[in-house]
Kinemage of the C-alpha trace (Angstrom):
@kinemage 1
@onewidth
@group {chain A} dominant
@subgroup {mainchain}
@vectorlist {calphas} color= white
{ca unk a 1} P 2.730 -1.864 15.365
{ca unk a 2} L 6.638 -1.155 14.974
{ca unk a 3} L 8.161 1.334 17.174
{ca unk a 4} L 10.085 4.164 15.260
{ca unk a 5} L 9.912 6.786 17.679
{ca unk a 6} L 12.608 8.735 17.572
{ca unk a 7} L 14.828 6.138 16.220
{ca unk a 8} L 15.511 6.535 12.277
{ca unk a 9} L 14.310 3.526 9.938
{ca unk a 10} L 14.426 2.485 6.553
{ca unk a 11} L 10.418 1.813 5.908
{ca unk a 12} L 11.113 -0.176 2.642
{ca unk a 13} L 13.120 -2.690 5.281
{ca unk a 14} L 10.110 -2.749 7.722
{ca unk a 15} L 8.674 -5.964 5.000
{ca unk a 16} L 9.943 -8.749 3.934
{ca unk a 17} L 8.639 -10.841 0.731
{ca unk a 18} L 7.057 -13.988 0.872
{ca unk a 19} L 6.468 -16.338 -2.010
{ca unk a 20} L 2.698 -16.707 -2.556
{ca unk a 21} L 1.822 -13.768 0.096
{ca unk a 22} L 0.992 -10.340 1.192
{ca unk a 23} L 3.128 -9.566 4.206
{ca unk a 24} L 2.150 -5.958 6.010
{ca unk a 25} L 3.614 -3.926 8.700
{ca unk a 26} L 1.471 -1.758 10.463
{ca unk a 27} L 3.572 1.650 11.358
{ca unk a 28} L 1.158 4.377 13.076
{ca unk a 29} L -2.727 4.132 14.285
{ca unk a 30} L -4.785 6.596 15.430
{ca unk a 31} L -8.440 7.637 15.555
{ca unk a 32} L -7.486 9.755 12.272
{ca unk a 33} L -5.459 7.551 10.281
{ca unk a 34} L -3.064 4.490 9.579
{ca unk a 35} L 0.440 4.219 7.670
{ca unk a 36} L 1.310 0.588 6.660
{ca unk a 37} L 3.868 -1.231 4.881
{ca unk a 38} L 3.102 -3.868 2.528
{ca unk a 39} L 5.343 -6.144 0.515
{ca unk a 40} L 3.122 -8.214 -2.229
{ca unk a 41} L 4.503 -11.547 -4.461
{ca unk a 42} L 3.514 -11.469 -8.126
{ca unk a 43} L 0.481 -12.206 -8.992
{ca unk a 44} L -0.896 -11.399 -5.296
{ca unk a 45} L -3.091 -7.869 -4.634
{ca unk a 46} L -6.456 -6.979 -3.110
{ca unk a 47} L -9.554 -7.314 -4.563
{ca unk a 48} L -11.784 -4.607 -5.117
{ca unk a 49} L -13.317 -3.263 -2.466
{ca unk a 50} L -14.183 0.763 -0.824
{ca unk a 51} L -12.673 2.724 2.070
{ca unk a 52} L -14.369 6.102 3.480
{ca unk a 53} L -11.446 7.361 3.730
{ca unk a 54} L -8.630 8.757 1.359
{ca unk a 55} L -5.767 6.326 0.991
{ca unk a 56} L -2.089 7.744 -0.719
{ca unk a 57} L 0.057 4.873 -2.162
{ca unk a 58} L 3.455 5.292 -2.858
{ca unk a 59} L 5.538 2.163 -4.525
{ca unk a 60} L 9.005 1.692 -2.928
{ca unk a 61} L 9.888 -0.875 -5.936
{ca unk a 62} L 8.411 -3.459 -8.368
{ca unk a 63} L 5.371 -2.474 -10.400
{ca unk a 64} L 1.681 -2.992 -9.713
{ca unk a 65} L -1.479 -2.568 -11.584
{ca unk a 66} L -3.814 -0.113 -9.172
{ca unk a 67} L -7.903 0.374 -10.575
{ca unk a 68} L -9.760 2.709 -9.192
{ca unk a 69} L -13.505 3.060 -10.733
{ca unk a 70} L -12.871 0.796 -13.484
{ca unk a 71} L -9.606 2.840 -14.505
{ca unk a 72} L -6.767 1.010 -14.591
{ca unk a 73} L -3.431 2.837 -13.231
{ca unk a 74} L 0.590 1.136 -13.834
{ca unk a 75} L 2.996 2.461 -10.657
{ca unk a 76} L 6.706 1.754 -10.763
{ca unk a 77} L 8.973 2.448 -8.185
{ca unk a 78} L 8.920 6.172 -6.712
{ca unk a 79} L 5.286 6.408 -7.763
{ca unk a 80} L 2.493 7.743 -6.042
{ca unk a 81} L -1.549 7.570 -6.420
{ca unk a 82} L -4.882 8.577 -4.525
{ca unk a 83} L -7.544 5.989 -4.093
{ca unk a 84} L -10.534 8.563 -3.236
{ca unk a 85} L -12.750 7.545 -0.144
{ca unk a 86} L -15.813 5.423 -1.520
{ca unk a 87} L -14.360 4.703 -4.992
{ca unk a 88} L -14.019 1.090 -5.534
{ca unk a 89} L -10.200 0.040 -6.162
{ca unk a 90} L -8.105 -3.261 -6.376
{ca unk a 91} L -4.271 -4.033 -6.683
{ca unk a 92} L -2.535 -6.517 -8.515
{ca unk a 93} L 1.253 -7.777 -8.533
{ca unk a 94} L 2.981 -7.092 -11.888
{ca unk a 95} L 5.668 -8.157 -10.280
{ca unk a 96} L 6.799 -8.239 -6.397
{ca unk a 97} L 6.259 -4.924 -5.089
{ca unk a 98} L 6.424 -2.851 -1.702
{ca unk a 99} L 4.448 -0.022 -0.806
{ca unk a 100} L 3.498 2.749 1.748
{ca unk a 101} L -0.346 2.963 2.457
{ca unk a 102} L -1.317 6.279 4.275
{ca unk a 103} L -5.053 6.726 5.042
{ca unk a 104} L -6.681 9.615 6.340
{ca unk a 105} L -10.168 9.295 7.711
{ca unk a 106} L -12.257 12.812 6.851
């Protein structure tokens, strides 16, 4: 977990790309909730899988390909989406991309 405390910090800086990778930072845990950086290659993502939880994206740059119950979603840079808790969703690389992953447990 990365220490930002008090100290100010460019989150988009917090990742690094990789070639061929998915490279994530994670920023805050607690009992309620996590907030993680990721940085993906193209062509990398997640497959599809469910949370119980909410999660809030928001793309820092690049462009990705987000589906969430079979709908397929295109984010750019300075975009946001919600992946509702228990609706299956994947991501996929349209090119490199970072991101901010917030998820709030109900």
């Amino acid at each position: 977990m990365i220490n930002i405390v008090e100290e100010a910090r460019s989150l988009i800086s917090l990742v690094d790309y990789q070639d061929d990778s998915v490279v994530s930072k994670e920023v805050i845990r607690k009992e309620k909730g996590t907030v993680t950086i990721f940085a993906f290659d193209k062509g990398q993502g997640l497959s599809e899988h469910t949370a119980s939880f909410d999660a809030l994206v928001y793309i820092f740059d690049g462009k990705v390909e987000i589906k969430i119950a079979g709908k397929q979603h295109y984010l750019s840079a300075g975009e946001t989406i919600i992946m509702p808790a228990n609706k299956p969703h994947s991501l996929k690389a349209i090119e490199r991309f970072k991101m901010l992953l917030i998820m709030i447990k109900v």
